[in-house]
Residue, then its C-alpha position, 0 to 999 in steps of 0.5 A: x686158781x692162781x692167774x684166773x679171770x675171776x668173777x665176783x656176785x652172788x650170779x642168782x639165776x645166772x641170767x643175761x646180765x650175768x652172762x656178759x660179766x661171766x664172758x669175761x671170765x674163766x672161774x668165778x666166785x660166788x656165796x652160800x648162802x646167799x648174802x641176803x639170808x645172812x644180812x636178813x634181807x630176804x626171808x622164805x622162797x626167793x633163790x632163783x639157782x640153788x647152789x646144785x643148780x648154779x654149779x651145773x650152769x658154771x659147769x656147762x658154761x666151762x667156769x670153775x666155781x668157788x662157793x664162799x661160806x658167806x657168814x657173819x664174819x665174812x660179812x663183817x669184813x672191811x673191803x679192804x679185809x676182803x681183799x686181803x683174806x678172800x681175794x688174795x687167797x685166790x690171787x687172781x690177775x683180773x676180777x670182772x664184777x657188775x657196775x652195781x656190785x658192793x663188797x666188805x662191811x656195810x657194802x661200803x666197798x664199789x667197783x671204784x674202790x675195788x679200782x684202787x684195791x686192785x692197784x694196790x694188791x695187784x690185780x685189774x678190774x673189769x666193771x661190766x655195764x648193765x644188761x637193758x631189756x625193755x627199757x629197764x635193767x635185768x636183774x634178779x630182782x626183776x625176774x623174781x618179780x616176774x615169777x612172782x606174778x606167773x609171767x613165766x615166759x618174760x622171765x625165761x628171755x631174761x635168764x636164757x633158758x626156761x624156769x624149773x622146779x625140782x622136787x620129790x613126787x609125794x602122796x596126794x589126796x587122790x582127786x585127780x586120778x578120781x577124775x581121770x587127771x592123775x597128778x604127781x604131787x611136788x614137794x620142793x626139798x629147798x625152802x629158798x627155792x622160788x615159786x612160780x605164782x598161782x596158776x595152771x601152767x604149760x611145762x614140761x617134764x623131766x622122768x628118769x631122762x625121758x621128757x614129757x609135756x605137761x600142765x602144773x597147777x601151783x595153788x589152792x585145790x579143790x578142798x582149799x588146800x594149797x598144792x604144786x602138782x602136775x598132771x603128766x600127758x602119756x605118762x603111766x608110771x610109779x613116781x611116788x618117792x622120786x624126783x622129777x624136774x619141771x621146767x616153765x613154759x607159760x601160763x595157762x590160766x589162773x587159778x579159781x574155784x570150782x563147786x564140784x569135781x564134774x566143773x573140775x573135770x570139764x576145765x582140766x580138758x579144756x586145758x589140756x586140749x590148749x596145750x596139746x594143739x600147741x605141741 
């Protein structure tokens, strides 16, 4: 990659702010797993875009991708190290980074220091002002913060495209398909993965390249127990043991307690009738 335009980040949900510092780009440099894992920031769900997922997108956007083993050496690095042994290796002719980015030990190194790092290793450095939305700065954290209350459809006008989960379709308690709302029961493999918050949501689903719509309700069931399952409209099929993407539209509702499946059952319709007058 001798020459690239590289950009530099952790790019988790490649999103629009992203998206105009990856402009200025043909590959990119990225970290597995993130930063914040190994430093200990952040623990449990919080990924936006596994690796699997950031790939894809790098692919579509005709970005080559570099994933770094981000680890305690790398962490312990001086800027100045950094450059010498990360970049370098690469040797790229620009680096385009965010105006917040930090690099090297203790995010001592900024994009002024990456400045004159790159007078003197002989590279230019393109620093790419914030992304405003709504008066406020697009960023992961934000989109995670909009996840987290079940605001789906904010998120999906900051990162462009629609929210999904992927996971294996597992055995369940059988409630649904007693009450005529059969569901495929989520089990989500990354233990980074971010969660949509609580509630019944619009979605649609993704079965062996065929697309149907669907509701999804992340939350408590009617035992008590805490469930990700969607209920897959004109759909008749096998799916225990295989994979299935689902993919955010918007909430529906929250999630509440119901005294008996009949009060279930009568809830369930009305959210269906919503979602199907809508398509």
């Amino acid at each position: 990659m001798k020459g690239c335009n590289l950009a530099m980040g952790s790019f988790d949900g490649i999103h629009m702010g992203h998206r105009k510092i990856l402009a200025f780009a043909d590959s990119v440099l990225t970290f597995t797993p993130h930063p914040r894992i190994v430093l200990g920031i952040e623990r449990g769900r919080f990924i936006l875009t596994p690796d699997e997922e950031k790939k894809r997108i790098f692919d579509e956007m005709g970005i080559d991708a570099i994933f770094l083993k981000f680890d305690e050496k790398i962490a312990q690095m001086e800027p100045v190290e950094f450059v010498e042994k990360v970049l370098m290796d690469i040797k790229p002719s620009r680096v385009v980074i965010g105006d917040d980015h930090r690099f090297g030990k203790e995010k001592k190194g900024d994009p002024g220091m990456l400045k004159e790092l790159g007078k003197r290793f002989g590279f230019d450095v393109v620093v790419v002002p914030a992304v405003m939305h709504g008066g406020e700065r697009v960023s992961s954290t934000r989109i995670r913060r909009l996840l987290k209350e079940g605001k789906v459809k904010e998120a999906s006008i900051l990162l462009e495209r629609n929210y999904t989960l992927s996971g294996v379709v597992k055995r369940g308690e059988g409630l649904g398909r007693r009450i005529g709302f059969p569901t495929a029961n989520l089990e989500i493999p990354d233990p980074n993965k971010l969660i949509p918050g609580d509630g019944v949501y619009k979605v649609r689903v993704k079965v062996n390249e065929e697309v149907f719509m669907g509701m999804m309700h992340i939350g408590k069931n009617l035992k008590g127990t805490s469930s990700i399952e969607v209920h897959i409209l004109g759909f008749d099929g096998e799916l225990y043991g295989k994979k299935i993407e689902v993919e955010f539209l918007r909430k529906i509702r929250d999630v509440f307690p119901f005294g008996d499946e009949e009060s279930l059952k009568r809830q369930l319709e009305k959210d269906r009738a919503e979602i199907t007058k809508e398509v």
